[in-house]
Every structure is written in structure tokens, then in C-alpha cells.
C-alpha positions as a Markdown table, in Angstrom:
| # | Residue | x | y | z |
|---|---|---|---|---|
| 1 | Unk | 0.0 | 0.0 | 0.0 |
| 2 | Unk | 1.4 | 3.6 | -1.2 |
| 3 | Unk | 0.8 | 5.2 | 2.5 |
| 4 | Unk | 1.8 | 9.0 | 2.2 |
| 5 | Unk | 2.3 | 10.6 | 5.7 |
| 6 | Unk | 0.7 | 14.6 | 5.3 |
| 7 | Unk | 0.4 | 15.4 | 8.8 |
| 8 | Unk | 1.3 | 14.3 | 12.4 |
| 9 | Unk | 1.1 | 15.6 | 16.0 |
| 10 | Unk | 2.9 | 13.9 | 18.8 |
| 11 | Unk | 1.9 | 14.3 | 22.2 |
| 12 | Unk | 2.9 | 12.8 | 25.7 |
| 13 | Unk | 0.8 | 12.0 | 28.7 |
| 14 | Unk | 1.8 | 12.2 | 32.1 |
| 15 | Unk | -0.7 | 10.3 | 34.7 |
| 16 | Unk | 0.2 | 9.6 | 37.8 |
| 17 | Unk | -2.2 | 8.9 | 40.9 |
| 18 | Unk | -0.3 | 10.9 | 44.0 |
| 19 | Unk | -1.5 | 10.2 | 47.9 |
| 20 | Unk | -4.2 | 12.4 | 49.2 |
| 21 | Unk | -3.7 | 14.0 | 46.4 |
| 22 | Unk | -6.0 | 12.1 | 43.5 |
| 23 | Unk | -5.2 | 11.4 | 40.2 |
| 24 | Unk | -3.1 | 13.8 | 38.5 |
| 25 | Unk | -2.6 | 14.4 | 34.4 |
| 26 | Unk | -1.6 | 16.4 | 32.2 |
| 27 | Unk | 0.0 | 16.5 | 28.2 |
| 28 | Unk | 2.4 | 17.9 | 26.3 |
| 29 | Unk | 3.0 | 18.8 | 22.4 |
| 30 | Unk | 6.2 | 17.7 | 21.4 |
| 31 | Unk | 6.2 | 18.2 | 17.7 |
| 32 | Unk | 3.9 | 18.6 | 14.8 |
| 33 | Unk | 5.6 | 17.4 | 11.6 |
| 34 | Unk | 4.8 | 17.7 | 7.8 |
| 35 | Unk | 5.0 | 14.8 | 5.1 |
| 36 | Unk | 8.6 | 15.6 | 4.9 |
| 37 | Unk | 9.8 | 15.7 | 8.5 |
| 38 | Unk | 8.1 | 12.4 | 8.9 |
| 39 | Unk | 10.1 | 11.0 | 5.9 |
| 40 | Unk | 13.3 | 12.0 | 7.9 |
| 41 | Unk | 11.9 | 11.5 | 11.3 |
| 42 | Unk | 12.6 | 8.1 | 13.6 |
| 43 | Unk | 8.7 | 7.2 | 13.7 |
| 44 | Unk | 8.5 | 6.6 | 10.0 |
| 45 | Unk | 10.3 | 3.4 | 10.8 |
| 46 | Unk | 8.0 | 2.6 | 13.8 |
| 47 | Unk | 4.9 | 3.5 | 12.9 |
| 48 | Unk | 4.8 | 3.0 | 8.9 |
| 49 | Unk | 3.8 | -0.9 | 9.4 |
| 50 | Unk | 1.1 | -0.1 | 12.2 |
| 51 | Unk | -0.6 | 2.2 | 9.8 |
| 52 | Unk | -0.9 | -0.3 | 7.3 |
| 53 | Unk | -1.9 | -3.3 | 10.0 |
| 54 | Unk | -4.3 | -0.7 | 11.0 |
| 55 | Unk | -5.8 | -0.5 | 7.4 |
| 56 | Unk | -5.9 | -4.3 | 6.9 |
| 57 | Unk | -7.3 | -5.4 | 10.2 |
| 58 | Unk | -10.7 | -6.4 | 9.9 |
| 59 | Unk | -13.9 | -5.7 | 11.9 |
| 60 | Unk | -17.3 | -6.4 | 12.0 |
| 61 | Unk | -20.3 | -4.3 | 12.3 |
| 62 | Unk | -21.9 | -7.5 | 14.3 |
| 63 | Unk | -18.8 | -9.1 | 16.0 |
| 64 | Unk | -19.0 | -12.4 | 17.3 |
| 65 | Unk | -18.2 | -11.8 | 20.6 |
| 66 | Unk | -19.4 | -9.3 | 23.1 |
| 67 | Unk | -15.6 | -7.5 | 23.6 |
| 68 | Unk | -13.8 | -7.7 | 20.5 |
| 69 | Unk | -10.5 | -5.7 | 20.0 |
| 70 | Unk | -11.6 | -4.4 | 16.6 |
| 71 | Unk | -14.7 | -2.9 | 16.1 |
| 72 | Unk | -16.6 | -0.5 | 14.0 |
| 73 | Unk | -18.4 | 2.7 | 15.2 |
| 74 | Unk | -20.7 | 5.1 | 13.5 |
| 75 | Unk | -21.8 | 8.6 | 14.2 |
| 76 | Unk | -24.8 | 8.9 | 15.8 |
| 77 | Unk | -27.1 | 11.4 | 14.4 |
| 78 | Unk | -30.9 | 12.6 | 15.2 |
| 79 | Unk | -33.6 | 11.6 | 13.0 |
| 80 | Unk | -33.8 | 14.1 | 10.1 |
| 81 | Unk | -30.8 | 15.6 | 10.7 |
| 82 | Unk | -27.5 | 15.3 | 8.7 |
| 83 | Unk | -23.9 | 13.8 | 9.4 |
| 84 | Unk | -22.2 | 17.1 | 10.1 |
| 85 | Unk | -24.9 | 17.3 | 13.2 |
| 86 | Unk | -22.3 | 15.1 | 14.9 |
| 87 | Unk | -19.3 | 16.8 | 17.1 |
| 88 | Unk | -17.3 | 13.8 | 16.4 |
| 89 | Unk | -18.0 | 13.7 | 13.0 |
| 90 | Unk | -17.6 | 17.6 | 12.7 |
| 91 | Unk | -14.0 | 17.6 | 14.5 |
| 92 | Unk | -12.7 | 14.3 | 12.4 |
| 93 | Unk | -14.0 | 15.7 | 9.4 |
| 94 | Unk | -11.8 | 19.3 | 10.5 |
| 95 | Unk | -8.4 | 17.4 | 11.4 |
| 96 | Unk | -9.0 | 15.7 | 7.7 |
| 97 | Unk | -9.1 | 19.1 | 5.6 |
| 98 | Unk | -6.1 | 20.9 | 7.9 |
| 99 | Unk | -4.2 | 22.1 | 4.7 |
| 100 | Unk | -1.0 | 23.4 | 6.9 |
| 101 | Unk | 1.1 | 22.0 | 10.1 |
| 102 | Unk | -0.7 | 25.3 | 12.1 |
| 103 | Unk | -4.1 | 24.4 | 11.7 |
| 104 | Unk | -3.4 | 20.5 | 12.1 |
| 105 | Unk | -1.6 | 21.0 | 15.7 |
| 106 | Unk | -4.8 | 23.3 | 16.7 |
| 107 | Unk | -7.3 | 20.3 | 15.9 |
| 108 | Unk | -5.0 | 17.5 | 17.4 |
| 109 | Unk | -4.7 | 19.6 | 20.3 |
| 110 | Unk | -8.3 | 19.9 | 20.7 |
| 111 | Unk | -8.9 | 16.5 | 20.1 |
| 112 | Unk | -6.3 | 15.4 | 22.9 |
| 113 | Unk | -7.7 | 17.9 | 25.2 |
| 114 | Unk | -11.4 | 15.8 | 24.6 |
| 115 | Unk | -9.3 | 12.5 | 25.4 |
| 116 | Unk | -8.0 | 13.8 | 29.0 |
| 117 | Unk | -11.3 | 14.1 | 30.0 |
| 118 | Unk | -12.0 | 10.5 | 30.1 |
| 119 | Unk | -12.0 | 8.9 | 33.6 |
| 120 | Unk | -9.1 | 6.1 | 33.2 |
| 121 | Unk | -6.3 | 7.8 | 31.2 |
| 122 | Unk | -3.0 | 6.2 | 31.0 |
| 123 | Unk | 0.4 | 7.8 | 30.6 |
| 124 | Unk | 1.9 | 7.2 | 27.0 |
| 125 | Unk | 2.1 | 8.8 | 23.6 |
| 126 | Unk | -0.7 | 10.3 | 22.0 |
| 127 | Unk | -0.5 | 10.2 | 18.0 |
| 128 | Unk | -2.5 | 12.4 | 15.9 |
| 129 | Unk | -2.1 | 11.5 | 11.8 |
| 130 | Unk | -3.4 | 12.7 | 8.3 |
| 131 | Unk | -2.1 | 10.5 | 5.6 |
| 132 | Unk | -3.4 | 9.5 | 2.0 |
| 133 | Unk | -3.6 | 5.8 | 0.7 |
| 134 | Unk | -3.2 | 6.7 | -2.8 |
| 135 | Unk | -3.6 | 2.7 | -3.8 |
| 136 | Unk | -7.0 | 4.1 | -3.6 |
| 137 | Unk | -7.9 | 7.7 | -2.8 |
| 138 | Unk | -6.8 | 11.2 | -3.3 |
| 139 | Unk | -8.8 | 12.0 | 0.1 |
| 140 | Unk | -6.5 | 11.7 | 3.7 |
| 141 | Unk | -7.4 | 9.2 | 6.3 |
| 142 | Unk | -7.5 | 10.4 | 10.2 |
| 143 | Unk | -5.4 | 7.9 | 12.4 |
| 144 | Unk | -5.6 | 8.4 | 16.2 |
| 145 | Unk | -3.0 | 6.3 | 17.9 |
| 146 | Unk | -2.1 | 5.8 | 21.7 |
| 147 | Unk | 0.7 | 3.9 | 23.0 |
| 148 | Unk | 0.7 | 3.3 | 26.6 |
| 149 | Unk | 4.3 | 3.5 | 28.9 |
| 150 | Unk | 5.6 | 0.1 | 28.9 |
| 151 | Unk | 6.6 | -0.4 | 32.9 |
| 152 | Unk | 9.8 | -2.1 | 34.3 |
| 153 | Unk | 11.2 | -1.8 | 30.4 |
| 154 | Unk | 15.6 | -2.2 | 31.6 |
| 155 | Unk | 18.3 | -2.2 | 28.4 |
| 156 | Unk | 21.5 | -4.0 | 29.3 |
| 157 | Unk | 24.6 | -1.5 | 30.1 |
| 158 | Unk | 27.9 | -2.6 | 31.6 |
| 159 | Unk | 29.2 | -5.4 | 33.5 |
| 160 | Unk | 28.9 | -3.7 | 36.7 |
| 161 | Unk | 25.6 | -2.2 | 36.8 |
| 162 | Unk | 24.3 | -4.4 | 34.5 |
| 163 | Unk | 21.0 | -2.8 | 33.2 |
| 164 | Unk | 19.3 | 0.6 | 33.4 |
| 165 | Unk | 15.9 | 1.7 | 33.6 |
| 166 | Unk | 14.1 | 3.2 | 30.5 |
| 167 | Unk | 11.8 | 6.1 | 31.4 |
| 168 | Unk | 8.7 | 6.2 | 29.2 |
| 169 | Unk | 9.4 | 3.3 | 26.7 |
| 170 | Unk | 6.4 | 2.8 | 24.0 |
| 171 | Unk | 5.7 | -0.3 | 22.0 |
| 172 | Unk | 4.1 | -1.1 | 18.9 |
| 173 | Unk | 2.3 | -4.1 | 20.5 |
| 174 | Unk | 0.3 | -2.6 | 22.4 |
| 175 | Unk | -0.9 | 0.4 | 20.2 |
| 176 | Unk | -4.9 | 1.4 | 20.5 |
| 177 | Unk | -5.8 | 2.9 | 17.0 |
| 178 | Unk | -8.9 | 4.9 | 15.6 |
| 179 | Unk | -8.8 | 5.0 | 11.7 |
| 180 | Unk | -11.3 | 7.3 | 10.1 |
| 181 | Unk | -13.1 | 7.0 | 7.4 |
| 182 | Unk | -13.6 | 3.1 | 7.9 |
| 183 | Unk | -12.4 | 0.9 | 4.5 |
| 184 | Unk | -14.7 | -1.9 | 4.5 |
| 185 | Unk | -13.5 | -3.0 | 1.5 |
| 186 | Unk | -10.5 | -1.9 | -0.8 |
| 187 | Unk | -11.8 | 1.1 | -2.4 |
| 188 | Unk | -14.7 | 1.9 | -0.6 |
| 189 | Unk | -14.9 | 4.1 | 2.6 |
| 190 | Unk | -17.7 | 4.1 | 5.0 |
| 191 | Unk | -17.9 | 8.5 | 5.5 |
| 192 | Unk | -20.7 | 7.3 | 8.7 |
| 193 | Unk | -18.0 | 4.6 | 10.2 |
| 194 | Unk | -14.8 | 4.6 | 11.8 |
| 195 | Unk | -12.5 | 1.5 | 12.9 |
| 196 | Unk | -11.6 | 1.5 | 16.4 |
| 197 | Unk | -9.0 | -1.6 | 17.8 |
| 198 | Unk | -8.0 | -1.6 | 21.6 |
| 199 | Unk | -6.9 | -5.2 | 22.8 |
| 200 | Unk | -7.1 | -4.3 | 26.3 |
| 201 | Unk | -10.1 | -4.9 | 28.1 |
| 202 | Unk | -10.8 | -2.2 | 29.1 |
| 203 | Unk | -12.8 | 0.5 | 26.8 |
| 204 | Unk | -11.5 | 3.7 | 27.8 |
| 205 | Unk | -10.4 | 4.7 | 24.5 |
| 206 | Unk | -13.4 | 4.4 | 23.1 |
| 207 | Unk | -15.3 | 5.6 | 26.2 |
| 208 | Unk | -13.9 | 9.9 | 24.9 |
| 209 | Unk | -15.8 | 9.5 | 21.3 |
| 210 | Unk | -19.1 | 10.0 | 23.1 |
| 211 | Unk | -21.2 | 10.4 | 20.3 |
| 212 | Unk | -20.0 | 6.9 | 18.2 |
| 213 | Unk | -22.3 | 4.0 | 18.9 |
| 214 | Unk | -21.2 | 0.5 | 18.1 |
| 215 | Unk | -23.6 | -2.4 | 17.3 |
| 216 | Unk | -24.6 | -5.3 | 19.4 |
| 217 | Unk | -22.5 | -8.3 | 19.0 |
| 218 | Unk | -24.2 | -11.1 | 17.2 |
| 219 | Unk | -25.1 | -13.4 | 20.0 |
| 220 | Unk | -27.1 | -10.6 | 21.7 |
| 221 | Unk | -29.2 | -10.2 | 18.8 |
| 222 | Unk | -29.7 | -13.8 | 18.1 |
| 223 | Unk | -30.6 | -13.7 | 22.0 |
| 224 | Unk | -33.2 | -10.9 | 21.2 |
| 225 | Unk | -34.5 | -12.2 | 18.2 |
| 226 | Unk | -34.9 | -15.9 | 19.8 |
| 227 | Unk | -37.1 | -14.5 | 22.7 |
| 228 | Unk | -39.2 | -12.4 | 20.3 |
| 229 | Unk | -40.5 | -15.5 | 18.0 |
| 230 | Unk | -40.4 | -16.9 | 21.7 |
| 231 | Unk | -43.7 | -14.0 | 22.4 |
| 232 | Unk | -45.2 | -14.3 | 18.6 |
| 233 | Unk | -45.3 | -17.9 | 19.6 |
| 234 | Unk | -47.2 | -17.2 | 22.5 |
| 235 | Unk | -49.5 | -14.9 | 21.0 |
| 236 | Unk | -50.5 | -17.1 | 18.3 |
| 237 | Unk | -51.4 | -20.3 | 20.6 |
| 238 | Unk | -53.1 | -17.9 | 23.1 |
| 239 | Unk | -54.4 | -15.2 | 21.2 |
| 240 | Unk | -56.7 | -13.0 | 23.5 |
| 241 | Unk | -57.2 | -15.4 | 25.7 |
| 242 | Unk | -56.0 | -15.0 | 29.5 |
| 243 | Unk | -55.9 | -17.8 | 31.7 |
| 244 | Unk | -53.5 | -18.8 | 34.8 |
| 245 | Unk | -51.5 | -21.5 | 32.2 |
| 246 | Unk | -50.6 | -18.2 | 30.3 |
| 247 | Unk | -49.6 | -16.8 | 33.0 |
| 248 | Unk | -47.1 | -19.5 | 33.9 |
| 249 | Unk | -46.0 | -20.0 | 30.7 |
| 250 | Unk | -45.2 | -16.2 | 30.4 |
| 251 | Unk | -43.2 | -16.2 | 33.7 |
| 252 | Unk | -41.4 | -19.4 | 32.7 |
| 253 | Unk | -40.3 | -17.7 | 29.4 |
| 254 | Unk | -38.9 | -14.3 | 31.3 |
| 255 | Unk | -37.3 | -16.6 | 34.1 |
| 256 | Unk | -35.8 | -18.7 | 30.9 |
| 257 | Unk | -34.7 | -15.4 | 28.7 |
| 258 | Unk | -33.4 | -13.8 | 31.8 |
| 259 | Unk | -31.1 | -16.9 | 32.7 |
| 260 | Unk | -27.8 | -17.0 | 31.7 |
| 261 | Unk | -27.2 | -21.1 | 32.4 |
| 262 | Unk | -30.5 | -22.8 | 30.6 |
| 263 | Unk | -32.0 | -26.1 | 30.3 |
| 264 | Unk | -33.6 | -27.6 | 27.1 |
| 265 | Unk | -37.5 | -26.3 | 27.5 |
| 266 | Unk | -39.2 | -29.0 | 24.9 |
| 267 | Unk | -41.4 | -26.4 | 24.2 |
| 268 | Unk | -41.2 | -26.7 | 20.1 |
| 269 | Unk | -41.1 | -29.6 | 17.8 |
| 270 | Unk | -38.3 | -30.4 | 15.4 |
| 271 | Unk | -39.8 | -28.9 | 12.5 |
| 272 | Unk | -40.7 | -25.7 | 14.4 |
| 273 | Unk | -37.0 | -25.4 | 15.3 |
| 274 | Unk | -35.7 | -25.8 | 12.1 |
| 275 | Unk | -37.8 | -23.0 | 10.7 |
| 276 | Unk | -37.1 | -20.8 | 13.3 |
| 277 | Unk | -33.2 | -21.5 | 12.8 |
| 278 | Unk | -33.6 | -21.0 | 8.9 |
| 279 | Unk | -35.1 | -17.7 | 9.8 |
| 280 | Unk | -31.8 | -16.4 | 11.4 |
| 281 | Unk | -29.1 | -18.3 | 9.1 |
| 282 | Unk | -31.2 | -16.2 | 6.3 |
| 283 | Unk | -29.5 | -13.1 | 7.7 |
| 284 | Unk | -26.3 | -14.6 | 8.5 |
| 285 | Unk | -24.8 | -17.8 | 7.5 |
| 286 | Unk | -22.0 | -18.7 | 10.0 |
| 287 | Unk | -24.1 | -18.5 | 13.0 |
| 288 | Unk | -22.5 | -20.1 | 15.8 |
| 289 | Unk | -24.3 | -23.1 | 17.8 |
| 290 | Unk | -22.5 | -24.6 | 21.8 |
| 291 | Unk | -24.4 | -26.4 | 23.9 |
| 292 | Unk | -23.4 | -28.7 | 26.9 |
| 293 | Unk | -24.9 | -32.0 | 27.3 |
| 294 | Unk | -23.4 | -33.6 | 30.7 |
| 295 | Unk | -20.1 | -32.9 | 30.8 |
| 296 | Unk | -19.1 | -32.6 | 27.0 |
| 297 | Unk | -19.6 | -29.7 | 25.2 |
| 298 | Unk | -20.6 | -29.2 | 21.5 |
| 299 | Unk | -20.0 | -26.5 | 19.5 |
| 300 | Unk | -20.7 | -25.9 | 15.8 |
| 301 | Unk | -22.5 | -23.8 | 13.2 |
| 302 | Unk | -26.4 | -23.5 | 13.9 |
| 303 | Unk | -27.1 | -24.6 | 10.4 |
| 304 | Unk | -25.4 | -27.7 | 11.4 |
| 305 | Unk | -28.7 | -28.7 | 13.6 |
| 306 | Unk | -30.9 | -31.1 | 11.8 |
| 307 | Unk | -28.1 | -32.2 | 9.8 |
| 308 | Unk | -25.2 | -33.3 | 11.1 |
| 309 | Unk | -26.1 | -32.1 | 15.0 |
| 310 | Unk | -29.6 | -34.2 | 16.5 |
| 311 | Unk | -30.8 | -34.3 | 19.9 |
| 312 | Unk | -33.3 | -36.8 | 20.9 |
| 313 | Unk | -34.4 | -38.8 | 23.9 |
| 314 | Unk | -33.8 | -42.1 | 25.2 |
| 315 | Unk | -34.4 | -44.4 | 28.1 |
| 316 | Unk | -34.9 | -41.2 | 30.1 |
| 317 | Unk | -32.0 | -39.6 | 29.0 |
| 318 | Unk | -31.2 | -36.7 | 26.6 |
| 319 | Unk | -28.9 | -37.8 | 23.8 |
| 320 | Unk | -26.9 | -35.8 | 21.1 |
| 321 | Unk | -26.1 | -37.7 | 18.1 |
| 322 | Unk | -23.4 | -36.1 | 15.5 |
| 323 | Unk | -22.4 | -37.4 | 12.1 |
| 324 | Unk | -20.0 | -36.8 | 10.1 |
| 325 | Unk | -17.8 | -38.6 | 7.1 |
| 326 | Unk | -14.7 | -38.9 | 9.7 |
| 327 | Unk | -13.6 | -38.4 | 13.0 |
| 328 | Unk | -10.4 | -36.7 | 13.8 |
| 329 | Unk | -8.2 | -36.6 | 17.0 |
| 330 | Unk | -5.5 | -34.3 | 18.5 |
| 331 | Unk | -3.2 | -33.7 | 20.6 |
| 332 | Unk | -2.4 | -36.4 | 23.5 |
| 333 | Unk | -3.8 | -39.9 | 21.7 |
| 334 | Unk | -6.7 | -42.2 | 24.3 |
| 335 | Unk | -7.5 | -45.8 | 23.5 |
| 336 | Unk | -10.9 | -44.2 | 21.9 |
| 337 | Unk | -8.5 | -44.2 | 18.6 |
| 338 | Unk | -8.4 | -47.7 | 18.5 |
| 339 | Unk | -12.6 | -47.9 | 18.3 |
| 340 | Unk | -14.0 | -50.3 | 15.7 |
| 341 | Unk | -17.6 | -48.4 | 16.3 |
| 342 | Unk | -21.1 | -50.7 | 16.5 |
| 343 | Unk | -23.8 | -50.0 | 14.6 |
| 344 | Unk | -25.9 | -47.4 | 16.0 |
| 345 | Unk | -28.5 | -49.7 | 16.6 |
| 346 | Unk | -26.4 | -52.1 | 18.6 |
| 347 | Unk | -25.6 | -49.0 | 21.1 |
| 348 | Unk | -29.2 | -47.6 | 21.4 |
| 349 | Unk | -30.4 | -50.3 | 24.0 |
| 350 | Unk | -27.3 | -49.6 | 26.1 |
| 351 | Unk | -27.7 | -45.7 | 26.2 |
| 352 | Unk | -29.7 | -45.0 | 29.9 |
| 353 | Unk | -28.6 | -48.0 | 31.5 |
| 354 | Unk | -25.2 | -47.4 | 32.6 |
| 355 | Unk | -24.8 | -44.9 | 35.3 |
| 356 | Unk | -22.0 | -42.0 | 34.7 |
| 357 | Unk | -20.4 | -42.4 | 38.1 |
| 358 | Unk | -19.9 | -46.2 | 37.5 |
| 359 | Unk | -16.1 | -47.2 | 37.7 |
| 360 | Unk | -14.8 | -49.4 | 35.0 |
| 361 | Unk | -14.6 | -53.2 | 36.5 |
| 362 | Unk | -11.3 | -54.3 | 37.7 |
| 363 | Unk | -10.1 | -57.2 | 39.6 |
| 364 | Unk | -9.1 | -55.9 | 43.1 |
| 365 | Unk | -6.9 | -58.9 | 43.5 |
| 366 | Unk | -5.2 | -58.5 | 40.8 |
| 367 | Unk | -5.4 | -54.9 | 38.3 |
| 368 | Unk | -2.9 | -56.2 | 36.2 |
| 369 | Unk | -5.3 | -59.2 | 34.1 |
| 370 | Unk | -6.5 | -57.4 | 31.5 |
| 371 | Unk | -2.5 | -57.2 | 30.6 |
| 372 | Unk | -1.9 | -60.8 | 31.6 |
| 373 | Unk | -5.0 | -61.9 | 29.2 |
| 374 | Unk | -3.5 | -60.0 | 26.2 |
| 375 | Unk | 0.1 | -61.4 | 26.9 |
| 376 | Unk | -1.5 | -64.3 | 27.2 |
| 377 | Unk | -2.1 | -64.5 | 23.3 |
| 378 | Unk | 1.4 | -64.1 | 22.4 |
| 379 | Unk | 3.5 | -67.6 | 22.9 |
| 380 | Unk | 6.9 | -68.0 | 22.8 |
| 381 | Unk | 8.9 | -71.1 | 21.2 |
| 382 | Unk | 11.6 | -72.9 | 22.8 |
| 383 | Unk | 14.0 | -70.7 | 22.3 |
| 384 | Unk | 13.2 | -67.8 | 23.5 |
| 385 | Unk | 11.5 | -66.4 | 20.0 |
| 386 | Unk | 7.5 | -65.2 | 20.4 |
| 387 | Unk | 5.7 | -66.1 | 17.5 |
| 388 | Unk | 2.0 | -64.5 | 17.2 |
| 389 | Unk | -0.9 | -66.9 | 18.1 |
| 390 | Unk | -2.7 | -67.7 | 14.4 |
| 391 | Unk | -6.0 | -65.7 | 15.0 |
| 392 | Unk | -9.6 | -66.2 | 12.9 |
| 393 | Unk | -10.2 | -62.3 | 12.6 |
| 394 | Unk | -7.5 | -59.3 | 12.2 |
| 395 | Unk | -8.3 | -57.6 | 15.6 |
| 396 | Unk | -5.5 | -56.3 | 17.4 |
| 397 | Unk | -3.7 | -58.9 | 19.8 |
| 398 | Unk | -4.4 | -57.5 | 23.1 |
């Protein structure tokens, strides 16, 4: 990518929490370069790949997790009222069109000035940058990057003292970046979304931008849209009618959506599932699907239910039955690898009957038989050479 550095401001941040005292913090400007002083500058060499790992890294409106470290934001705006409404958007959108190193420091320093304010600042370096990716455009993207003091950072010095503390040390690693406008895709920027990417837990640099909103992370609304066909449901059976069972029924359903551990409720057939699942793969394909049944848990895509992913009942108990072409094992081998699997219907009249806190038999008197029994199929001749026992069938010989 042809990144082409116009503008950048660097500040430092001092925090420090004194005794009786509070928090204290405070910044300082210590340069505001052109494209050209960047060229020649130190932090061309240490930022120029981060800028382009910013570009590259990949978010989604509707993560798959609640807290991922890259996310997208967008502007939030009034109804019936335009983009430039936003004092975000409006101070971005500034810092973009600075056309000289004067005007450029003014903005960054107002926009560091808005960051301060949060509640949990960090000490670190505060970047401010207006560069062009002319791969694609002719317009400058905004980059807002902040690298937190990296404590207890020593380089080695002499025999005797050994090392030396390093004051104020920065690394790329743990960078926090805003890029604005947000490139979805090469070639196309999103003028209502920015790309924000924090790996930290906590959110305090996106916590400043208080006028960006971010969406809900997929599982939430799959959560949400589950409990509402959950109340169309219940409309439908029960229509107008109001009756005590409705009543139940309605509490069990809040005291289910509420809960964060669940149990199967066997309140919908097969085919009623299915449909409701087709109705939310429709809108996004890679949905995911975990469930725990005893102590194992399963986890797969939610279009895999009814397919290759079955629950059922049987002799009491609740069974999940998975198929697939092969089955593959890593890591640390078990004697499960050695399986010559029954037929499933050889295995249904077993499943219910054995209990799951039920040691495997062993003889007390002597633990070692099952070892003895396969030696037991291995002679040896006369002289001292085994020869293996002619077997009927080709299983192993223990």
C-alpha cells in the first residue's frame, strides 16, 4: 500500500495517581511534523507498518463476541438531521481538511484535550495523523493512535551495573488505534463509520468518542430475536385469551430469557426449530451453535442442527447424536483411537442404562489381568523367539 504521511502531531501524557492528592494528568506537544519531516523522522520506521496493520485489520459491524478488539463505530445522528450534526464527526471531518502543520496541531490539540477528560487515562504517547492511501484515494485518512508506557522496560549496560531503567518506553504491540473514514473494502470508505482496535479490556479509548455507537455483538441479537418468536409464539397459541397457564407459561419464558445457564425447555417440535433457525441463518450464514450436554460440550455452526447435530431422547435420558464422514483426533492420543464403532443400533439399547459415576470393572486382586490376558495370546517357542498366536479375525492382539 502507497501510504503517504501529510500530517502528524505527537503528544505525551503524564498520569500519575499521588497520595491524598488524586489522580493527576496532564500533556504535552512535542512536535507537529509535515509529510517531509516524517520522511526523515525516527517514527516513520515505527509507525509506517502499524498504519498499514491498521488498514488491513478487519472488523465487524456484528462481531461475534461481546468485547472484540476491533470494532466499528458510526456517528450517531438525530432523525432528520445530517452527518455534520455530529461533534465527532464535525472535529474528524476538520483534522482531515487541515491544509498546513498550524491548523493541524490546533485540531489535534483539541482532540487530545477531549481525550484527557475520560476517567481512566494512561500515561503514553498520544499520535494524531493525516495521511493518503493513494492505492486508492486522493482524500487523507485520520489515524488516532495511543501507546501506553511500557513499565519495568531495563536495556543491558555494563558489566557492573548491569541494566538501566528506561523512562517512558512505548511499543508497537500494544498500540490502540482509531482510523477514520472506515475501508470496509479496498476502495470503498464508510464516510458514517470509523474503525476502532484496543486489545485491552478495558474501553476507555473508546469511552472519549461519546457520540459513536457501536452495534450489538451477534449473540445478543440472536438472543433478542430468539425470545421475540419466543412472544409471537405465544401470541398465536393464546391469542386473546388470559388464563392462569398463560400466565405461567409467560413467567417461565422471562425466568428462561433472563437466565444465563439454561435447560432444554421442549417447548417446540423439530420442525418448528428448524424453521425458526432458517429464519436467522437467512440473515447470517456462520451463525454459531454450543451447547453442553453432561459434561461434554458441543460447539458448531447453527445450520449444522438437523443435519449433522440431532438431539433426541432415550431411556430417560437426553442424547446428542453427531455425524460426520470422519472423525479426527488431536493432541495427547486415548484408547478411543483404537474404536472399531457398532452400529448405532447395537448402542441404542445400552444408552440409559449405565450410570456415569460407575467405575470401569477391575479385579481388586489382581489390576494387572487385563495385561496378563493379552500377553496371554502371544507364545513363545523354545528358544526364546515369540511367535504371534494364528488368529480367525485381524483384531489387534491385546
Amino acid at each position: 500500500m502507497d501510504l503517504r504521511m501529510q500530517y502528524l502531531s505527537f503528544f505525551v501524557i503524564q498520569s500519575e495517581t499521588e497520595k491524598g492528592a488524586g489522580s493527576f494528568k496532564s500533556f504535552k506537544h512535542f512536535q507537529t511534523m509535515d509529510g517531509e519531516e516524517y520522511e526523515e523522522s525516527a517514527l516513520k520506521e515505527f509507525l509506517d507498518e502499524e498504519f498499514i496493520k491498521i488498514i488491513k485489520r478487519k472488523a465487524e459491524r456484528h462481531p461475534n463476541t461481546p468485547n472484540p478488539p476491533t470494532k466499528v463505530g458510526m456517528f450517531i445522528v438525530e432523525p432528520g438531521y445530517e452527518l455534520d450534526s455530529n461533534p465527532n464527526y464535525n472535529l474528524f471531518q476538520r483534522i482531515r481538511e487541515a491544509g498546513d502543520k498550524e491548523r493541524f496541531h490546533s485540531l489535534s490539540d483539541e482532540m487530545i484535550r477531549i481525550y484527557m477528560d475520560t476517567s481512566a487515562v494512561r500515561g503514553g504517547a498520544f499520535i494524531v495523523a493525516q495521511a493518503t492511501l493513494n492505492t486508492f484515494f486522493d482524500e487523507p485518512f485520520l489515524f488516532l493512535l495511543k501507546c501506553d508506557f511500557e513499565p519495568k522496560i531495563a536495556r543491558i549496560s555494563d558489566e557492573k551495573s548491569l541494566i538501566s531503567q528506561v523512562e517512558m518506553a512505548i511499543s508497537a504491540r500494544s498500540i490502540k488505534s482509531i482510523q477514520y473514514p472506515h475501508m470496509e473494502q479496498d476502495g470503498m470508505m464508510e464516510r458514517w463509520e470509523l474503525k476502532i482496535h484496543q486489545a485491552s479490556h478495558a474501553r476507555y479509548f473508546e469511552d472519549f468518542l461519546k457520540y459513536v455507537s457501536y452495534e450489538k455483538p451477534i449473540p445478543e441479537v440472536m438472543s433478542e430475536q430468539v425470545v421475540e418468536m419466543v412472544h409471537q409464539f405465544m401470541e398465536t397459541k393464546w391469542q386473546e385469551t388470559e388464563s392462569t397457564e398463560r400466565a405461567e407459561q409467560e413467567n417461565a419464558i422471562e425466568v428462561w430469557a433472563a437466565s444465563e445457564k439454561r435447560e432444554l425447555q421442549e417447548w417446540w417440535s423439530q420442525e418448528q426449530v428448524e424453521e425458526a433457525n432458517y429464519s436467522l441463518i437467512q440473515q447470517k450464514e456462520d451463525l454459531q451453535m454450543s451447547f453442553k450436554l453432561g459434561s461434554v460440550t458441543v460447539k458448531g455452526l447453527l445450520s449444522d442442527f438437523g443435519l449433522s447435530v440431532h438431539l433426541a431422547k432415550h431411556n430417560g435420558r437426553y442424547v446428542a447424536v453427531i455425524e460426520g464422514d470422519a472423525i479426527q483426533f488431536e493432541k495427547g492420543m486415548s484408547p478411543i483411537e483404537l474404536l472399531s464403532p457398532p452400529e448405532l443400533e447395537e448402542l441404542l439399547p445400552v444408552i440409559g442404562t449405565k450410570s456415569l459415576e460407575r467405575e470401569p470393572a477391575i479385579d481388586q486382586e489382581n489390576p494387572h489381568a487385563y495385561l496378563e490376558r493379552a500377553q496371554a495370546e502371544v507364545a513363545a517357542d523354545d528358544e526364546g523367539e515369540a511367535q504371534v498366536i494364528q488368529r480367525e479375525d485381524d483384531s489387534p492382539p491385546w
